[in-house]
C-alpha positions, -999 to +999 in steps of 0.1 A: +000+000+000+030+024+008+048+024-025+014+027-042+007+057-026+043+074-020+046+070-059+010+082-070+019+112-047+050+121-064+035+118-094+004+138-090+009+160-059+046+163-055+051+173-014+012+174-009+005+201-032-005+207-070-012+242-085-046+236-095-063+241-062-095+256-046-087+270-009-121+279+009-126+299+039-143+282+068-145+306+100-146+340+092-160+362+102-165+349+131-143+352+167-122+328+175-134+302+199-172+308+195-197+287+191-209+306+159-177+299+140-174+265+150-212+256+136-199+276+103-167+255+103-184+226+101-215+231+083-187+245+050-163+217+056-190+188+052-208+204+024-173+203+010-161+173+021-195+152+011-193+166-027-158+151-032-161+118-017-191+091-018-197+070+014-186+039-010-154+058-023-119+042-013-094+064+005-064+070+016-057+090+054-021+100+049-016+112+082+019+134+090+028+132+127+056+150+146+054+131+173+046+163+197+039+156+231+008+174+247+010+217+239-017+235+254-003+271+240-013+255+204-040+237+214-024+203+209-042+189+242-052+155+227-024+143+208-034+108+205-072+116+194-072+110+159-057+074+164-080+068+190-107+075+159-091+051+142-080+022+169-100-005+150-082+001+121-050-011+106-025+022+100+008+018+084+039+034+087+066+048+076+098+073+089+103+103+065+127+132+066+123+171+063+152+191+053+157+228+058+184+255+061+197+276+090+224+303+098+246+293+125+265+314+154+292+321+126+269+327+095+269+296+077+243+280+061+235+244+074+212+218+067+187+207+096+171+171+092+141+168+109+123+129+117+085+124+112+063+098+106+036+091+081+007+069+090-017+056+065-048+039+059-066+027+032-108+022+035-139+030+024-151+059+035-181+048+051-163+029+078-140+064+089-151+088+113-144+116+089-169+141+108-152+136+140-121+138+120-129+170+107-146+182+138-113+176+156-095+198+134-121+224+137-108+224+174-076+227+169-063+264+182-098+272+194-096+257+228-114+230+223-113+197+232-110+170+216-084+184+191-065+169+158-031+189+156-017+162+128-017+172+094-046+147+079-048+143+039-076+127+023-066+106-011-089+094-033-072+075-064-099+068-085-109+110-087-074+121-088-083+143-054-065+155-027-082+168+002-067+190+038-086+210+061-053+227+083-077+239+108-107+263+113-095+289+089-099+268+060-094+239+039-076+232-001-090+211-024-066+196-050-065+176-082-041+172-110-071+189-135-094+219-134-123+200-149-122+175-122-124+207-095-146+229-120-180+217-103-167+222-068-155+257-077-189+271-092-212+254-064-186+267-036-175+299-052-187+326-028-169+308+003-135+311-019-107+328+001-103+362-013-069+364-010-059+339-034-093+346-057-072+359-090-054+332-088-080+304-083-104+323-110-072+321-130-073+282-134-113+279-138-115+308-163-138+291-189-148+261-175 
């Protein structure tokens, strides 16, 4: 199942990302932590999330994990939730490495290799607590509990999508083709992130 997926993912969505993409806004304007903008989270991110997949649709949970013990200042009070979500499942794993640059006391630049782990699993969608899922990420930062700080993907292979909600600010929809996105974007269009508008309209013009 790994290689599968590790090589579908370089081909389609090198590093978890193409550039034809829809990112919506999910809590604005509401405050942060209020009941309001948590029901408007979660209303958007299901609509969302319910158009893309069917309940009979295979997918992958590529979960990244940084192993971070329990961090109230960012809301990372449940650490373990999302595998409690998915105890009764099989997830495998694998080590991965991040590399990035630094300057050091005398001004060079060096290399800093940081370890995480990926955890996967493949299923049918009806059998995942997606909306608890979700809702956990909704949490996250909002002092809530329980909260999902891991960075959760949803892959589906057969509909070349790629699905992240990073928390209650929003979520990215991607695909490796506009037409496959091009009913999502017209049906979802007024809950589009402003900021990155142009740029979204840019891909869809004409579709």
């Amino acid at each position: 199942m790994k290689d599968n997926l590790f090589k579908y993912i370089d081909e389609n969505f090198p590093n978890l990302h193409n550039e034809i993409n829809i990112r919506y806004e999910l809590g604005e304007p509401f405050k942060n932590g209020s009941e309001e903008r948590i029901n408007q989270v979660m209303t958007r991110v299901i609509s969302i999330f319910e158009d893309l997949f069917d309940a009979e649709d295979d997918i992958y949970i590529y979960i990244q994990d940084w192993d971070i013990i329990n961090d109230p200042m960012f809301g990372n009070t449940t650490p373990n939730y999302i595998y409690r979500l998915l105890a009764n499942h099989v997830l495998e794993e694998k080590v991965l490495y991040k590399v990035d640059e630094d300057i050091d006391e005398m001004g060079n630049t060096v290399q800093i290799t940081q370890e995480y782990n990926v955890r996967l699993l493949y299923e049918r969608l009806g059998g995942i607590p997606y909306k608890e899922i979700l809702k956990g990420m909704a949490h996250y930062e909002q002092g809530r509990e329980p909260s999902i700080s891991q960075a959760v993907y949803f892959i589906n292979l057969e509909k070349d999508i790629l699905f992240h909600m990073y928390d209650d600010r929003g979520c990215i929809v991607y695909s490796n083709s506009s037409d496959k996105l091009a009913y999502m974007y017209h049906k979802y269009n007024n809950w589009i992130v402003n900021y990155w508008r142009d740029s979204i309209d840019s891909i869809f013009n004409g579709k």
